[in-house]
N, C-alpha and C positions, 0 to 999 in steps of 0.2 A: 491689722486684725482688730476687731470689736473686741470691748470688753466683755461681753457675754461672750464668744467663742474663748477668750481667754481661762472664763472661770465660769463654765455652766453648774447651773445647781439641778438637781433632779430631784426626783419625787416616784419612791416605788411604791407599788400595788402588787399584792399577788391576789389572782381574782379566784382561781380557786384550783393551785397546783397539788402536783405532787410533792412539791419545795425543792425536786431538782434543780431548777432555773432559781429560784432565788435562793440557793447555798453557792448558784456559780453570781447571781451579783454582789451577793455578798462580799465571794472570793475576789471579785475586782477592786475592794477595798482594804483587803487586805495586805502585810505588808511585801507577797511574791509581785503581784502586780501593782498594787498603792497607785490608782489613780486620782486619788486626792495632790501628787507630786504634782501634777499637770493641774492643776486648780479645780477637779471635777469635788461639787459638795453634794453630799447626799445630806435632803433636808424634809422635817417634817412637815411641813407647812405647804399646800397647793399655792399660794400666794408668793412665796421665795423663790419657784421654780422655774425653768426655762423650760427642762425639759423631762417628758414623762413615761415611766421603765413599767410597761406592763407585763406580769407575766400571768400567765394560767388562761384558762378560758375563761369565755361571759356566762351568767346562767340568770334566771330570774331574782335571786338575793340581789347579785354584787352588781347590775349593770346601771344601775341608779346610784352607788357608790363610783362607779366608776366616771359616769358622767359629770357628779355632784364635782369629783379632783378635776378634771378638766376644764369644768364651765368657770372653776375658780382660780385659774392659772393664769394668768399675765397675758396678753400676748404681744412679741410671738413668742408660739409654742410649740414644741415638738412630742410626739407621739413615736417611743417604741417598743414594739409589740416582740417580746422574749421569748422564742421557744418555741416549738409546734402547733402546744393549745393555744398561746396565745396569736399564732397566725391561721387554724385554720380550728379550731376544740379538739386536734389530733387523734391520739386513740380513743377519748372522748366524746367525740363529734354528734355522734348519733345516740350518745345518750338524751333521755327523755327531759332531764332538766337541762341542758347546754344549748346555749344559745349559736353557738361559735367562736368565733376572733373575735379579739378587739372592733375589727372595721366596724362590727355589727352594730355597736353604739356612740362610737367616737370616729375621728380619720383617724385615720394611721399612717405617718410618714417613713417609717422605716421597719422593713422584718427583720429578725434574726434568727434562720432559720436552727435547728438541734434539738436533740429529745435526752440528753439535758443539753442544753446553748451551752459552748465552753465559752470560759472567761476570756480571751481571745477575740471570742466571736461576739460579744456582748460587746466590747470596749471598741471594737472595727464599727458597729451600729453606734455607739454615742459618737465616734467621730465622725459617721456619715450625718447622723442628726445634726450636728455642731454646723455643716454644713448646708443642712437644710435651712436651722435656725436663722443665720448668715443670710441668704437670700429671702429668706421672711421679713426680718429688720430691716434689709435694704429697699423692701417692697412697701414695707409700712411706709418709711421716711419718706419715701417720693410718694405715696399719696398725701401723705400730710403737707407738703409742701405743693398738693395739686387740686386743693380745697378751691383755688377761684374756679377749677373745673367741672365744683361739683352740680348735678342737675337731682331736680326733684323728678319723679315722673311715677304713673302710678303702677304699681304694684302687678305680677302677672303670676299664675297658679305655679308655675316655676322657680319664684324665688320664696314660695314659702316656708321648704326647707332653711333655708338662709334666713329669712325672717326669723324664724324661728329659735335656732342657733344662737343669734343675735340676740332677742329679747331673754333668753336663761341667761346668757353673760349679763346684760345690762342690767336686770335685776338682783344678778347678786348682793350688790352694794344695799338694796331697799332690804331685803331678808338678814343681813347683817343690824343694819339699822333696829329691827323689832324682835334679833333673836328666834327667826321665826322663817322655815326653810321649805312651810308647806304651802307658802303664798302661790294663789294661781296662777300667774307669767309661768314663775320655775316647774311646773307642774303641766303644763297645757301639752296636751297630746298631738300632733300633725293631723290628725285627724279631726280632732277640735277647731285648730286652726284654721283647718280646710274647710269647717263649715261656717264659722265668723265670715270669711274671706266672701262666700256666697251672698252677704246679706250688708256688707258695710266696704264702705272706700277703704281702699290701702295705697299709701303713699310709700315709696322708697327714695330715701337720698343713698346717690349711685357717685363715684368716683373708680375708675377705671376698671369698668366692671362689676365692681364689688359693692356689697352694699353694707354702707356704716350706720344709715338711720331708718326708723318707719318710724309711721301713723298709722292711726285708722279711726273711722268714724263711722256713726249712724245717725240717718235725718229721721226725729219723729214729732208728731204733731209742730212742728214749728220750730222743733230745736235740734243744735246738733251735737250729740254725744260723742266727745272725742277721747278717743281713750289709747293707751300702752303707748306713750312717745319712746320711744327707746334708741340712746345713741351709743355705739361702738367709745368705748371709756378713752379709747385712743383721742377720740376724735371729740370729746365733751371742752365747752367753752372757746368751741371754734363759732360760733355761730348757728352751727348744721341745725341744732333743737329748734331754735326761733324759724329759721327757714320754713322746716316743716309744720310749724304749728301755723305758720302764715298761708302754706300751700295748702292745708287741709279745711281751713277754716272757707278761703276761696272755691274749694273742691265743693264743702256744703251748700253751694249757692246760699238766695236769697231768704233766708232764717230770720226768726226774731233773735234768738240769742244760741250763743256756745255754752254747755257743759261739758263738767270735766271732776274728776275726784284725784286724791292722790290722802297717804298716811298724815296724821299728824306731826306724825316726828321727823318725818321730810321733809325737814326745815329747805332744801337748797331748792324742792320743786317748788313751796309754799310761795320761795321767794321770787324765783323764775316766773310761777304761770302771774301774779301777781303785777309782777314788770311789765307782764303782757297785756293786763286792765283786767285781770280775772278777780271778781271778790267773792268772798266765802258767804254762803248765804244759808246753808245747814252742817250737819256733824252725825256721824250715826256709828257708833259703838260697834261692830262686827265682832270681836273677841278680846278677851281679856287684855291685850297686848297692842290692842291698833283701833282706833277712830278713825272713820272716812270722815275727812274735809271734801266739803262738795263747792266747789267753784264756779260762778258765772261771769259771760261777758254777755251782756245788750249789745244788739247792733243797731237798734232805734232808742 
């Protein structure tokens, strides 16, 4: 047994119940049930947690909360969705502000169905989770260990959900860096996405299906504009980033030179694209909290 199945931490949300369902997770903490005896911690922190107790339904406030606890959860991670609204917005559903369930803006790996979920039935969902978790971990580690298999290959209008996904995780760490959580990656719509996608290359680094890295670029007048390298935090310092910054610069064909920008206080990109022969050759203030460093490489 894993140390995470031993001692999961969770992380609740009520998104916007009747607090039936969270007076029953609460009661799981309490001392008739005390699942803290079994090592389960309830914690405040999206970053401590394995695993994540939603209850109530989505509506247009809280589903950018909700996603915000997600995208900043470790993985792996588990999703479970408490209670009726939060499986389906229940007697809810058709109200004007309700978006639905959880699925709506996150996965979801486990229901629990009840109107209120008894604590019973809450604590049966964290041990199915537990086991989800489990084969999550087991999933990561064999890819991590299947990095000499990984291929570059370019980008198809199906994986831009996943694209996507990927680049709000990997930016977290940069919105931490400047205190500052309205930066464009964490913000960019699918439908934004979808239309970058139409107008510049997109690279994916794939290991057994799944995708832990992209790129993307645009050729203009002579140069090529590389932008949002983004790798899966599992998989950073493996290699993968250099990979991609090699398959995209090749993807540009025959250019005079690569551009590229990144924060000044990104000290770890500054030093990375640098390694790569990138020098800084402007600087441009965007907001009180962030300088774009602008980078180039010559290819003659």
């Amino acid at each position: 047994m894993s140390n995470l199945k031993k001692s999961p931490w969770i992380i609740h949300y009520d998104g916007s119940s009747c607090n039936g369902c969270d007076i029953e997770v609460l009661a799981c903490l309490m001392p008739v049930y005390d699942v803290e005896r079994f090592g389960v911690v309830n914690t405040g922190n999206p970053k401590h947690a394995d695993i994540f107790l939603v209850t109530g339904a989505v509506n247009e406030q809280n589903k950018e909360i909700i996603q915000n606890i997600y995208n900043q959860m470790p993985d792996p991670k588990v999703v479970v969705a408490i209670g009726a609204c939060a499986g389906t917005g229940g007697i809810f559903s058709e109200c004007y502000n309700v978006t639905g369930g959880i699925d709506k803006v996150i996965p979801v790996d486990v229901f629990v169905p009840g109107c209120a979920a008894r604590p019973e039935a809450i604590i049966d969902g964290v041990v199915k989770a537990l086991d989800v978790l489990e084969e999550k971990n087991k999933r990561l580690r064999a890819m991590s260990t299947g990095l000499a298999s990984m291929s570059i290959e370019r980008a198809e209008p199906k994986d831009l959900k996943e694209i996507l996904a990927l680049q709000k995780t990997a930016f977290q760490s940069e919105a931490e860096i400047y205190n500052d959580f309205s930066i464009a990656p964490l913000n960019q719509s699918l439908d934004e996405l979808t239309a970058d996608f139409k107008d510049k290359i997109f690279l994916k680094a794939v290991i057994d299906g799944t995708i832990i890295g992209s790129v993307r670029a645009e050729v203009k007048a002579n140069r090529c504009f590389i932008g949002r390298l983004i790798v899966d935090p599992h998989f950073q310092n493996f290699g993968v980033g250099t990979r991609l910054m090699h398959a995209i610069e090749e993807a540009c064909g025959d250019v005079g030179a690569y551009e590229l920008h990144t924060g000044h206080k990104s000290k770890r990109n500054l030093f990375f694209y640098k390694k790569l022969g990138y020098k800084k050759f402007k600087s441009l203030k965007i907001s009180e909290s962030i300088t774009r460093i602008f980078l180039e490489k010559n290819r003659r």
